[in-house]
N, C-alpha and C positions, 0 to 999 in steps of 0.2 A: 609582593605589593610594594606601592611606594614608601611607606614605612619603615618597612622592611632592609629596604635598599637605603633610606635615609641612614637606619641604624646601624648596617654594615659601613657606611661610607665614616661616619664618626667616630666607631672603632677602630677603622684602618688608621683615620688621623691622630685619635689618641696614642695608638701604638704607635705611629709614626714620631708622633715630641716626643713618646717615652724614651724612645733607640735613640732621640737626638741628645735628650738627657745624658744617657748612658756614654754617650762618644763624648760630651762635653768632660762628662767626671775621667772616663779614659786621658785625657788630651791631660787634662791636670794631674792626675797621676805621674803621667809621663812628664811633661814639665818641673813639677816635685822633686824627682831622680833626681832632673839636670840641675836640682837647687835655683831653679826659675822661678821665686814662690810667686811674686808678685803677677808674672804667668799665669802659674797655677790657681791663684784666688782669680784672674777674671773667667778662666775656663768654668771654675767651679759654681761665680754666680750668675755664666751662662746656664746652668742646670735648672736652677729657680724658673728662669724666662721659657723653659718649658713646662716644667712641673706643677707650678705654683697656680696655674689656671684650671690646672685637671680637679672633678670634684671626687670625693671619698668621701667613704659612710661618715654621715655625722660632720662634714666640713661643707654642705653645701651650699648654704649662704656666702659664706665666706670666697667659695670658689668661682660661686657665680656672679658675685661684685669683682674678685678679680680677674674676671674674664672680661665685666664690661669695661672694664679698667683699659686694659690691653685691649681694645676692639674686636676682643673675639667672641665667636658665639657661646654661648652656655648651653650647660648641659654636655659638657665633655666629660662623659664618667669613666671610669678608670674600670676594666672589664674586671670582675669577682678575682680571676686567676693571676692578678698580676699587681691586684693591690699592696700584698705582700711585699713585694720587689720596690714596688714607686716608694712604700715606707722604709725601705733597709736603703734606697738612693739618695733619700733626704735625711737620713741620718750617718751614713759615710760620705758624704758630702760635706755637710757641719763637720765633723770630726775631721776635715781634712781639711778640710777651710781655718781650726784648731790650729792644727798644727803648723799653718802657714803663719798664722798670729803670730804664735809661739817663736819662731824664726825669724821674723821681721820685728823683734820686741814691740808688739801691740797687742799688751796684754790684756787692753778693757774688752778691745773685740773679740780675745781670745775666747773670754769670760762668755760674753754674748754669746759666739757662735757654740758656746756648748751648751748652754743654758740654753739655745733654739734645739739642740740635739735629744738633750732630757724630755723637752716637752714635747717627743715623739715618745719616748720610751725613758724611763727612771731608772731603766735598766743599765743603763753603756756606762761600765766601770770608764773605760778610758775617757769619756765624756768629763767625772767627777775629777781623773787625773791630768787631765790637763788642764781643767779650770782650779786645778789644785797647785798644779805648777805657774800659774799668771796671777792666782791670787798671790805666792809667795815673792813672785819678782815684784809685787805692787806691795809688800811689806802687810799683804794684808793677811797676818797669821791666824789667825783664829778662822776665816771661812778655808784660809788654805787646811788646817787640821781637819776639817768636818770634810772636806771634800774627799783629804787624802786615806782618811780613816774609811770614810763610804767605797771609794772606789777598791782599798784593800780589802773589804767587808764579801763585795758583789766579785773579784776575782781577783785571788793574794798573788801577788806580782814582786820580785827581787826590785824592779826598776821601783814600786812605790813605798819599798824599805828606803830605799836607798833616797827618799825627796825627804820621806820623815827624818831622817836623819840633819836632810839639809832643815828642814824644820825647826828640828830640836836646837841647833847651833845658831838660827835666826833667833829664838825665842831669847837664848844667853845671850846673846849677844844685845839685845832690844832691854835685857833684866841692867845689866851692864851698863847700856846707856841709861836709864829709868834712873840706878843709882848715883850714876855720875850727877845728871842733872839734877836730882833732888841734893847734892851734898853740894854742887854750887851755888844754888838758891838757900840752902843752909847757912852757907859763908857771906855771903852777903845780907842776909838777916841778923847772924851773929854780930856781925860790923855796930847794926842798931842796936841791937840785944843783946848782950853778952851773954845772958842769964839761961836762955833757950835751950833745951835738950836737942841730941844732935842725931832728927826722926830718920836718917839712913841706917842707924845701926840697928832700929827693926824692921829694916827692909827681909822679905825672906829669900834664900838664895834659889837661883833657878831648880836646882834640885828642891824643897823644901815647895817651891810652886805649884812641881807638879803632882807631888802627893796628894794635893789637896782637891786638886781635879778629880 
């Protein structure tokens, strides 16, 4: 019946963007290798401009605005057997998109494109480690801990010892400066006040910090 043949012909095409998804994240892959990132990020957010219109259970509002968006028809559903697949290609996608950040020091996107990655799955240890590694280059220690601690939680990795570490030496080093600057602004209030107690010396030492955690 007509139907029938409608709904094969709109399978074929969805399966058709999907393979084109699929070659687009290939292409950036390979580009990757060649340390092409900037490359490889446009291959990558070729991926989206196929996927991003297909609908899935429970996204079909959403899909089918951004179908009419894109001038395309709605109602492109992604067949039972393969939805699986289109969710593991929009989540190594982000995470490669991640790592492209990570290498071009653009670490807010970095942050972004993993945080789009989580919010497929809460799952992707590497997700939490590399927006663990772009929180620390952005000096922002505390979500860098929480990230680096979740993602060794979800699968314990030498490589995310080895960031806490950088961690632990960002933290002294941050206690270090705290000190310094509280014992400048010291000296220049002692100037007014002679009389002042001198509040660096209950500063507590980094070690001494982290007990308290």
């Amino acid at each position: 019946c007509l139907q029938q043949a409608l709904l094969e012909v709109m399978t074929a095409e969805v399966l058709s963007q999907i393979g084109q998804a699929e070659a687009f994240k290939q292409e950036g892959n390979t580009r990757f290798k060649e340390q092409n990132f900037r490359g490889a990020l446009g291959s990558y957010h070729k991926v989206f401009c196929f996927v991003n219109g297909l609908q899935m259970p429970g996204e079909r509002n959403e899909a089918a605005q951004y179908a009419e968006m894109m001038g395309r028809q709605a109602g492109m559903t992604v067949p039972g057997d393969r939805v699986k697949d289109v969710k593991k290609l929009k989540q190594s996608t982000y995470l490669n998109m991640a790592a492209c950040y990570l290498k071009l020091g653009e670490h807010r996107k970095c942050i972004d494109a993993c945080t789009k990655a989580l919010s497929t799955s809460p799952q992707l240890s590497k997700a939490y480690f590399r927006r663990g590694q772009a929180h620390l280059e952005l000096k922002s220690l505390d979500e860098a801990k929480e990230d680096f601690e979740r993602a060794r939680e979800l699968e314990p990795d030498p490589a995310i010892d080895k960031e806490l570490k950088r961690l632990k030496q960002a933290f002294s080093q941050h206690d270090a400066k705290e000190k310094k600057r509280f014992a400048k602004m010291f000296s220049k209030m002692q100037e007014q006040l002679p009389d002042l107690p001198d509040p660096t010396a209950t500063l507590p030492t980094s070690s001494e910090a982290e007990k308290t955690e």
